[in-house]
MDAnalysis code that builds the backbone (N, CA, C; Angstrom):
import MDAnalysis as mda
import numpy as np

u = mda.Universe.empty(297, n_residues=99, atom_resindex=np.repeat(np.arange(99), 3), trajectory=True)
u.add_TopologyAttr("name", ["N", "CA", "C"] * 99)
u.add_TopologyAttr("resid", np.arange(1, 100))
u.add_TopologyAttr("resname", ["UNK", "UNK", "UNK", "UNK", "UNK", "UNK", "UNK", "UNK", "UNK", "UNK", "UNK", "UNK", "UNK", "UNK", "UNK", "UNK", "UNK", "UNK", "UNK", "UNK", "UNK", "UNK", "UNK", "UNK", "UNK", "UNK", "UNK", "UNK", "UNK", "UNK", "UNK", "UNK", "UNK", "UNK", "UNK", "UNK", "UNK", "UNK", "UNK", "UNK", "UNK", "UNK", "UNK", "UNK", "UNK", "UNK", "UNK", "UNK", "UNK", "UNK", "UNK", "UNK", "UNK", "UNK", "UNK", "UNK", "UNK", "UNK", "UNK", "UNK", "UNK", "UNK", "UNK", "UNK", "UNK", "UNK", "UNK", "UNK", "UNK", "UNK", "UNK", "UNK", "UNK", "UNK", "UNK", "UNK", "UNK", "UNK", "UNK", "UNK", "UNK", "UNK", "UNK", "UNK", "UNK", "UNK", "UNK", "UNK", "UNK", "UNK", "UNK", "UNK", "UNK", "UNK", "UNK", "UNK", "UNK", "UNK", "UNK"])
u.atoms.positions = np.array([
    [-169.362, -85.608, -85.787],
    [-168.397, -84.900, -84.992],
    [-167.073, -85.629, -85.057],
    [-166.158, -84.873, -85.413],
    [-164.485, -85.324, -85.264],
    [-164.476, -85.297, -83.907],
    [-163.844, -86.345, -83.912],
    [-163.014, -86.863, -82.077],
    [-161.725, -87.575, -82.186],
    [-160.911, -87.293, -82.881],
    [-159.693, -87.944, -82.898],
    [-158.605, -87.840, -81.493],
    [-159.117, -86.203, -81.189],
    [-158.238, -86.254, -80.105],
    [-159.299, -86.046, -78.739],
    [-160.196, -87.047, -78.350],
    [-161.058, -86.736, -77.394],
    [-160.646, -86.182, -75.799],
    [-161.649, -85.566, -75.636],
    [-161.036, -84.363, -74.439],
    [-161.097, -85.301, -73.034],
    [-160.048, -84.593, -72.597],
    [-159.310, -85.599, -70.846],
    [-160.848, -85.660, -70.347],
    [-161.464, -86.676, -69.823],
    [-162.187, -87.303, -68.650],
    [-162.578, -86.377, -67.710],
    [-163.795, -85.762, -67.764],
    [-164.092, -85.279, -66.671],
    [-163.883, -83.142, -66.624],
    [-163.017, -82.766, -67.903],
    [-162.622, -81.792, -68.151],
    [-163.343, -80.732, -68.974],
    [-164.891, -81.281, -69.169],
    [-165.658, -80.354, -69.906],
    [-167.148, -79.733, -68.967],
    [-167.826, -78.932, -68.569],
    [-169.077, -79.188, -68.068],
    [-170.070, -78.975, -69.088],
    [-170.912, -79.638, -68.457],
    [-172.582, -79.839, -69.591],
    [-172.220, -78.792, -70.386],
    [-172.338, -77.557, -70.581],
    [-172.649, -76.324, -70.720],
    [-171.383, -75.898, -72.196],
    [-170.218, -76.865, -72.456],
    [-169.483, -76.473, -73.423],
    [-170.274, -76.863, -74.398],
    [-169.847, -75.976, -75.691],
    [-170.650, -76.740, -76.616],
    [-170.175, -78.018, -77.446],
    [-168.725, -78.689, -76.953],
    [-168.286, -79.863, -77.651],
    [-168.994, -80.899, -77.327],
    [-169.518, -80.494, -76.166],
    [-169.991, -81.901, -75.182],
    [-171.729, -81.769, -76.045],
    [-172.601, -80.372, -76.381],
    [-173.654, -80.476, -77.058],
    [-173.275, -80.562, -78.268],
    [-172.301, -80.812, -79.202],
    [-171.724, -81.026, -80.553],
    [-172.142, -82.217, -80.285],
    [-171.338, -83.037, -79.752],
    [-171.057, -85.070, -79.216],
    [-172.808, -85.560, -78.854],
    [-173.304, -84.906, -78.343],
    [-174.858, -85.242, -77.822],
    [-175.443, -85.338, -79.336],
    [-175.176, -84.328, -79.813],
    [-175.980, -84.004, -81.271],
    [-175.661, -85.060, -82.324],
    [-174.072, -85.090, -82.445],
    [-173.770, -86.300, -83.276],
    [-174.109, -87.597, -82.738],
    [-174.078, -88.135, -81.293],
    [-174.403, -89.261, -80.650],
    [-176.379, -89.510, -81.321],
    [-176.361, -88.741, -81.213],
    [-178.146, -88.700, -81.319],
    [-178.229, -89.335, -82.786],
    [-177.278, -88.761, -84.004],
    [-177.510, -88.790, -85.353],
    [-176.975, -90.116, -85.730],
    [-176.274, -91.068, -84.458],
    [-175.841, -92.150, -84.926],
    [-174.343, -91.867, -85.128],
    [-173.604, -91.127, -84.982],
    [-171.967, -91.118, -85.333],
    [-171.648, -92.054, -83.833],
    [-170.604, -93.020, -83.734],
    [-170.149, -93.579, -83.089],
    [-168.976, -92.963, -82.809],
    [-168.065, -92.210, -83.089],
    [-166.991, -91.181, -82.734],
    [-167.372, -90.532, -81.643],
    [-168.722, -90.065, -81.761],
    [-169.344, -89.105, -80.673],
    [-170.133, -90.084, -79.495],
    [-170.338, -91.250, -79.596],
    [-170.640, -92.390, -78.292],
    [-169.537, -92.426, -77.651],
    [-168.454, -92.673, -78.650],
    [-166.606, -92.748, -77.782],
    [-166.223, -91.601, -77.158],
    [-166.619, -90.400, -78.107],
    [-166.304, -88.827, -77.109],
    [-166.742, -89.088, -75.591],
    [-168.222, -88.863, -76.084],
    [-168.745, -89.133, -74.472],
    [-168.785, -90.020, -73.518],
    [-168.049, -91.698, -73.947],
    [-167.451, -92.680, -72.893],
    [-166.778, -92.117, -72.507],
    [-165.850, -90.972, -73.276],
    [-164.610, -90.826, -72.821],
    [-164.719, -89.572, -71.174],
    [-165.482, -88.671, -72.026],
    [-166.285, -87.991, -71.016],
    [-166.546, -88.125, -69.722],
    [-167.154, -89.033, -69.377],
    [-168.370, -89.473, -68.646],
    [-168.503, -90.908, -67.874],
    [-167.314, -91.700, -68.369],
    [-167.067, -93.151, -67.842],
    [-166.894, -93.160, -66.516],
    [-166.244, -92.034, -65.945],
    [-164.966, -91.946, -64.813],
    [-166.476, -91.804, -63.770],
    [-166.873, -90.758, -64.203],
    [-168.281, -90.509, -63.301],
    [-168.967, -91.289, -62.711],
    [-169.741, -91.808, -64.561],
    [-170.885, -92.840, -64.111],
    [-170.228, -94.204, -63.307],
    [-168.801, -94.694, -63.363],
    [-168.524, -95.329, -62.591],
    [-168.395, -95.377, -61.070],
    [-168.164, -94.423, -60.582],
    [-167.797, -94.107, -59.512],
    [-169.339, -93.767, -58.953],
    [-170.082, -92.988, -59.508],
    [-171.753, -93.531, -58.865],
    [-172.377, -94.703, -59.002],
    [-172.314, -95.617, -59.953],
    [-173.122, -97.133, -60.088],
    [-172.423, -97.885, -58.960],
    [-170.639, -97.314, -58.816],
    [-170.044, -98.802, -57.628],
    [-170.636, -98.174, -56.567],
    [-170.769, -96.610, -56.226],
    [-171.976, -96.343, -54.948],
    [-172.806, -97.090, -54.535],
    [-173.562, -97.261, -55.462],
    [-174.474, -98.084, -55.636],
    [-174.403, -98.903, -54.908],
    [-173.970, -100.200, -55.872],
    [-173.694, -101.802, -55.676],
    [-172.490, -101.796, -54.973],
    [-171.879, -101.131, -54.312],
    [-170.037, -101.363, -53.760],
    [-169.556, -102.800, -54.377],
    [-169.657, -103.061, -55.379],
    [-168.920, -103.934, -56.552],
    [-168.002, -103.469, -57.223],
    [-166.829, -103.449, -57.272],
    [-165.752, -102.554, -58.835],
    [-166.597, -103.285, -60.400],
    [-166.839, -104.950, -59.671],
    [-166.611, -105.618, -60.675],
    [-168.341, -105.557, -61.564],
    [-169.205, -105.683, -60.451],
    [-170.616, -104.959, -61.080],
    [-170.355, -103.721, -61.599],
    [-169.974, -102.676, -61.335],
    [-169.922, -101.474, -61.738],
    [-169.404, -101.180, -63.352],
    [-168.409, -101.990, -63.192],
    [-167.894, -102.222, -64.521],
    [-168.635, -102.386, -65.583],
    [-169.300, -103.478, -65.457],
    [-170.252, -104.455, -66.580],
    [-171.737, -103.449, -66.694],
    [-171.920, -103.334, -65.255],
    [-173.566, -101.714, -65.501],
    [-172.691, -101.038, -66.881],
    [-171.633, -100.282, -65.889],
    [-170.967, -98.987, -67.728],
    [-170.712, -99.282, -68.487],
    [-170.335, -100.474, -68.841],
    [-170.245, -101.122, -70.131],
    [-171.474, -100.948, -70.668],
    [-172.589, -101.885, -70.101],
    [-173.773, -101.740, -70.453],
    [-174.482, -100.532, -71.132],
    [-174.274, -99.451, -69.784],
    [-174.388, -98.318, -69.898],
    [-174.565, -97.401, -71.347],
    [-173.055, -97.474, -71.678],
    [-172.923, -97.112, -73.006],
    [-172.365, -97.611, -74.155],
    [-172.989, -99.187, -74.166],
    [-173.188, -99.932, -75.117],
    [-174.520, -99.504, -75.528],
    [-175.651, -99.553, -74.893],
    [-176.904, -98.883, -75.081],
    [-176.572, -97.391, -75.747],
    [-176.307, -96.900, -75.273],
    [-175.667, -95.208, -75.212],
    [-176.701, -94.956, -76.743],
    [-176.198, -95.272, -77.916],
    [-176.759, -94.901, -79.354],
    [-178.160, -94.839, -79.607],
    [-178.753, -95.894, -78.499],
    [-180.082, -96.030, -78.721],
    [-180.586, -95.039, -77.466],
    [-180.402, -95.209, -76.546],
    [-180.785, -94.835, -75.517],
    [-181.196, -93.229, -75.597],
    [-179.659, -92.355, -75.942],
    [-179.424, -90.672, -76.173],
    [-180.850, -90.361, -77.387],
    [-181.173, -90.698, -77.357],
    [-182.661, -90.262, -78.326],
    [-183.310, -90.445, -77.513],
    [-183.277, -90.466, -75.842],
    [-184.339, -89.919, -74.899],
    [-184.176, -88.816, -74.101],
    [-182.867, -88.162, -74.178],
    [-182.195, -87.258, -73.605],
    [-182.956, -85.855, -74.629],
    [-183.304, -85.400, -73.439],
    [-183.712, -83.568, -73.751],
    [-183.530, -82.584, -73.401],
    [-182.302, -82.030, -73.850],
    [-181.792, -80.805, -73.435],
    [-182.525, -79.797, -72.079],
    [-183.742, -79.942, -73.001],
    [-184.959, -78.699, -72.188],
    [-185.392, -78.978, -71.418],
    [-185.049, -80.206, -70.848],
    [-185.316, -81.063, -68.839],
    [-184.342, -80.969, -68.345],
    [-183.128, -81.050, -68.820],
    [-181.994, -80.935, -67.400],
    [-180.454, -81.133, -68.762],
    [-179.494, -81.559, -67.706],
    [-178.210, -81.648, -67.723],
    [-177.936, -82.926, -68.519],
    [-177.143, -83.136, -68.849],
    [-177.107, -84.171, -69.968],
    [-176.153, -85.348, -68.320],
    [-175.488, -84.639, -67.707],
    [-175.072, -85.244, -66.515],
    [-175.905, -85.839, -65.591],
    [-177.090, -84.874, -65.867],
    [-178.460, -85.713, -64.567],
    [-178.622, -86.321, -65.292],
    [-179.065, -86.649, -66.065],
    [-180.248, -87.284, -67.634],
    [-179.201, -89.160, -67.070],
    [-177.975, -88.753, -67.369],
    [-177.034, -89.927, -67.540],
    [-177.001, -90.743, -66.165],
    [-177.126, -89.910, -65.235],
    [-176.839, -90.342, -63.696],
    [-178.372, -90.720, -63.501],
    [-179.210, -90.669, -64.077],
    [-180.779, -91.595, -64.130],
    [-180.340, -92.983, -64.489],
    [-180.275, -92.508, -65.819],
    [-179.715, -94.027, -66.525],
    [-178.916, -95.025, -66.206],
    [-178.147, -94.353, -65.373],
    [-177.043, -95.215, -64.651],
    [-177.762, -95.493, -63.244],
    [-178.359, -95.004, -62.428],
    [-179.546, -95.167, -61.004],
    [-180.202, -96.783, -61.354],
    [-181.011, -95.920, -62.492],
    [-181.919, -97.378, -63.360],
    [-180.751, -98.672, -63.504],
    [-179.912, -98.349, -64.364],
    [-179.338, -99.578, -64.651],
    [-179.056, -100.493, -63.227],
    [-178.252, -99.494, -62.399],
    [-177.868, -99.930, -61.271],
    [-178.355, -100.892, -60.455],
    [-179.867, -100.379, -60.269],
    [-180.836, -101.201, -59.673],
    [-181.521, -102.248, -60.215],
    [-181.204, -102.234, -61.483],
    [-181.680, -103.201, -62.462],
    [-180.893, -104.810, -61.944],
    [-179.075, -104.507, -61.985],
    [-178.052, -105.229, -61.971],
    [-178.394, -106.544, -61.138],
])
């Protein structure tokens, strides 16, 4: 997937198909499409993990984490269970509590 000009933060829902383009290429290993969906999805999963932990500075290092994993991880994500938004807001729960 081309991502040169990745889409504003927060401005797509599950349901477009750029965001299942980026899942698809994320899955196949393109790293363009891990950056799409940081780009995506950072603002979010941040703002639920510092829920979490009320840390900025934990919160940070979880999403880093987060989707540093991301390449390996998205090869557990399945369309045909839910939202690629729930799926992520697990992963980020888990990490959270991990921290």
């Amino acid at each position: 997937m081309s991502s040169s000009n990745p889409t504003q933060r927060g401005s797509l829902p599950d349901t477009d198909p750029r965001i299942a383009s980026a899942i698809a290429s994320a899955k196949a290993g393109d790293s363009s499409a891990v950056h799409y969906l940081y780009v995506r999805y950072a603002d979010e999963v941040h703002a639920y993990v510092q829920s979490i932990l009320q840390d900025r500075s934990d919160a940070e290092r979880v999403v880093q984490r987060i989707f540093a994993e991301l390449p390996t991880t998205i090869a557990h994500y399945d369309a045909t269970t839910g939202s690629f938004t729930g799926w992520l807001r697990t992963v980020a729960d888990i990490a959270a509590r991990r921290a």
